[in-house]
N, C-alpha and C positions, 0 to 999 in steps of 0.2 A: 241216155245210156253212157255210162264210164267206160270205153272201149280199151283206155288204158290202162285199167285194172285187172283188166280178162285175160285169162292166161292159153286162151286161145280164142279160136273164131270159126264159126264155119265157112266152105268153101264157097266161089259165089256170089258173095253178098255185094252190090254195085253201090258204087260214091260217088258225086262231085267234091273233086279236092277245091282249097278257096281260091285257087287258080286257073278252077273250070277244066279241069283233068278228068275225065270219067275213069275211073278205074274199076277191077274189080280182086276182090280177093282170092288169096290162091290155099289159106288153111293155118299157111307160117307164121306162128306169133314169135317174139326173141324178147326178152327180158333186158330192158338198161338198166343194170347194178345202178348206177350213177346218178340216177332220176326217179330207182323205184317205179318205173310203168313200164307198161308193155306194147310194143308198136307190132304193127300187123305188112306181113307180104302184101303188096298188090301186086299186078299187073294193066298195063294203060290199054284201055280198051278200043279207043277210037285214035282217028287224026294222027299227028305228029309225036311220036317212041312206043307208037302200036307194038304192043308185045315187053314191052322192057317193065321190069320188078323190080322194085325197091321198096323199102321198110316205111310205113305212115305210122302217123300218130292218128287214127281215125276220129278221136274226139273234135280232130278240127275238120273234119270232110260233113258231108251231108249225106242222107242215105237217099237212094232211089228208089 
């Protein structure tokens, strides 16, 4: 699935990032003019910036 191309996401959906981050998402997609794709809100779900969002590229995460 091209995550980058979806111009949104539902809320929810759990990832390992490739740095073994469990996150999960929060619904917010944003559009990068500048690259053409679209990155998705997470939030870190376990361990070490429990709770802190920031923007992924989910093409590179794994789903759970």
């Amino acid at each position: 699935m091209k995550y980058s191309e979806m111009d949104n996401i539902d809320q929810g959906l759990k990832f390992k990032t490739r740095s073994g981050i469990t996150v999960e998402t929060t619904g917010l997609t944003e559009h990068i003019e500048s690259t053409n794709i679209y990155v998705h809100e997470v939030v870190i779900t376990e361990g070490v910036g429990k709770g802190s969002k920031y923007l992924h590229n989910l093409d590179s995460a794994e789903g759970l």
